[in-house]
N, C-alpha and C positions, 0 to 999 in steps of 0.2 A: 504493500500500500504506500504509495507517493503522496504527502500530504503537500498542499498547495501554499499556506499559509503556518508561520508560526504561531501557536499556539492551539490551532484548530484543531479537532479530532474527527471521526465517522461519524455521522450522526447517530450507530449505537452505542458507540461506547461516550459518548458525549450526553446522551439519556441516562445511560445506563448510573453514569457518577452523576447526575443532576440527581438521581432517585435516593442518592445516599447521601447528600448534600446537605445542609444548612447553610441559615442566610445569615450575614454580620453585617452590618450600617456602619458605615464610617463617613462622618464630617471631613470633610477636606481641608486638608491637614496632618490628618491623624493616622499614625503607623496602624499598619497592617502586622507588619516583624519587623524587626531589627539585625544588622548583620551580627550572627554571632548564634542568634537562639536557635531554639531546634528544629528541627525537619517534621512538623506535625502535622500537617495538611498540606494538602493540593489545593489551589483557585481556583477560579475565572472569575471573571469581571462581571457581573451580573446588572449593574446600571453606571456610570461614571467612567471614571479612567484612575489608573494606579501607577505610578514613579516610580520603576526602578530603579535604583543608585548607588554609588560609594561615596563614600564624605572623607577626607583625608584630615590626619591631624588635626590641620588647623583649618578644617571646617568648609574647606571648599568642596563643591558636591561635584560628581560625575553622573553623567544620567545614561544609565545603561537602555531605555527603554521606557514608551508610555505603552500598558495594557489597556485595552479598549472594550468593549461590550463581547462578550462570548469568546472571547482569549480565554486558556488555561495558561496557569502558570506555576514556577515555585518544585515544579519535576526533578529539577538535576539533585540538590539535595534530599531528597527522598531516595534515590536510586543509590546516592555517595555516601548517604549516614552520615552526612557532615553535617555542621550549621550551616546557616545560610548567608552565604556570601557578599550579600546587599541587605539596603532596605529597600522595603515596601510602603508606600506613604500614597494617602490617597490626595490627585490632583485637584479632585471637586467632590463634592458630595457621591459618596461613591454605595454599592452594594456589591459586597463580594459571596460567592457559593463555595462554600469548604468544607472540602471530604476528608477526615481522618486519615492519619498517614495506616491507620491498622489495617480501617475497612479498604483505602485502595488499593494493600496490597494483596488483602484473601481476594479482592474483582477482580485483579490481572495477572498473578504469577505463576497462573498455570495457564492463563492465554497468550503464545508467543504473538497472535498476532496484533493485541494490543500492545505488547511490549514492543514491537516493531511501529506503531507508531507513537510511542512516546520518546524512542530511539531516533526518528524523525524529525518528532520537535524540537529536541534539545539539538539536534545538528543545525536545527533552521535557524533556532532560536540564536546559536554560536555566530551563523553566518549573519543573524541581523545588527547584534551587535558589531561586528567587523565595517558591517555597510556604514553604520552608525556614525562610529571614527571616523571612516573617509567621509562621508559628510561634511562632518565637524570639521575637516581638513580645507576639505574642497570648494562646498556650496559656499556661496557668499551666504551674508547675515539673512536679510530679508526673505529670502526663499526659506530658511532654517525658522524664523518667528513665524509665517505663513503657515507652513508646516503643522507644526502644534496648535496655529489656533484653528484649524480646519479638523484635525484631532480632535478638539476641547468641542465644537461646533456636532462634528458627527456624534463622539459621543455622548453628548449631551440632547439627542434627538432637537435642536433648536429648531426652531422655523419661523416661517416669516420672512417679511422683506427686510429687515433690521434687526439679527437677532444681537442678544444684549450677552453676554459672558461675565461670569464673575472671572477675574483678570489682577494677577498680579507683577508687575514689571519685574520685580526684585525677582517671583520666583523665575519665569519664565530667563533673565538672565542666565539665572542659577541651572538651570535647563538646559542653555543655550552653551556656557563656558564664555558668556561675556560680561559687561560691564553693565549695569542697571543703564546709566547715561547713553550707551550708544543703544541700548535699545529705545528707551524713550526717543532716541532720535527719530531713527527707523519709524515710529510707531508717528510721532507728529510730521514726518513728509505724507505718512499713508493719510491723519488727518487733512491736511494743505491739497491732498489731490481729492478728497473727497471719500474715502475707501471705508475710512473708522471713524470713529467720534471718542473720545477722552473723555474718561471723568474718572472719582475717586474708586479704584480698584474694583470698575466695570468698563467696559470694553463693546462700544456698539458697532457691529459691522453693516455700517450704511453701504455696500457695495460686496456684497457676498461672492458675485463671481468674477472680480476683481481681485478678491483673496482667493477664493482657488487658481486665477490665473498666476499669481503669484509662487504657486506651487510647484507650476510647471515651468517657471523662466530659463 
């Protein structure tokens, strides 16, 4: 089985862990785990989005990844027995679905062929962090802020002709690997041409497919 998408499963074995599943509510903000604690459950993102990350010493973040509505995640350390490598911190008001690391393993370790794609994921999931980097590397800024707020926009089902974001510059830097200042930049030329609208940590996108063209630049 060739999975198309990281984090994505069959749709039976993606039933099959929803059935053994519970729900967790997290404010946006608020961890999920922390790098270090134990390998106790599998995810997915069930409403929201969720921040994977490293935070170094002195407090700068790296952002390995935003999980999105119907992602699974949080597989590798289950399979390693290690703790977990990053945090998990919810980007927006989020609902997460989490299967016990006991119950997932009596569902799958006598079926090779779920094991094969969860074998899948974590290779996909290696490759999207790599994509990730060269990004960070590559893409100019704007296209990288576009990016996430078309993220935050999907998963948040918005709609309308002006949907409105809860929006923070600091984190969204903290996301990015830059500077709160140069993104505020970026974000008042997108005001000056008409794109966004500013105010106090919300975010109105008066031009919605002007930010996804932005995506594609």
């Amino acid at each position: 089985m060739c999975l198309t998408e990281p984090g994505k499963l069959d749709e039976e074995l993606d039933a099959l862990l929803r059935r053994h599943a519970r729900q967790r509510v997290l404010a946006r903000g608020e961890a999920l785990y922390g790098r270090g604690s134990p390998p106790d459950a599998l995810f997915c993102v069930e409403r929201g989005i969720i921040r994977l990350s490293v935070t170094s010493p002195v407090g700068r973040e790296a952002v390995l990844g935003l999980v999105t509505p119907g992602h699974w995640f949080g597989e590798a350390s289950l399979f390693t027995c290690e703790p977990r490598g990053n945090d998990a911190v919810a980007a927006v008001d989020s609902t997460v679905l989490m299967v016990p690391a006991a119950t997932l393993h009596a569902l799958i370790d006598d079926r090779s062929d779920y094991l094969r794609q969860f074998l899948a994921m974590m290779g996909q999931r290696y490759k999207a962090v790599l994509s990730r980097m060269d990004d960070t590397v590559l893409l100019p800024l704007p296209e990288r802020l576009a990016r996430i707020i078309v993220q935050m926009i999907d998963a948040g089902g918005k709609a309308g002709d002006a949907p409105v974001l809860r929006f923070s510059q600091e984190e969204a830097a903290h996301m990015l690997g830059a500077s709160r200042q140069t993104v505020n930049r970026v974000l008042k030329e997108w005001e000056a041409a008409g794109i966004v609208r500013l105010s106090y940590r919300t975010l109105t996108l008066a031009d919605l497919t002007a930010i996804r063209r932005l995506c594609r630049a």
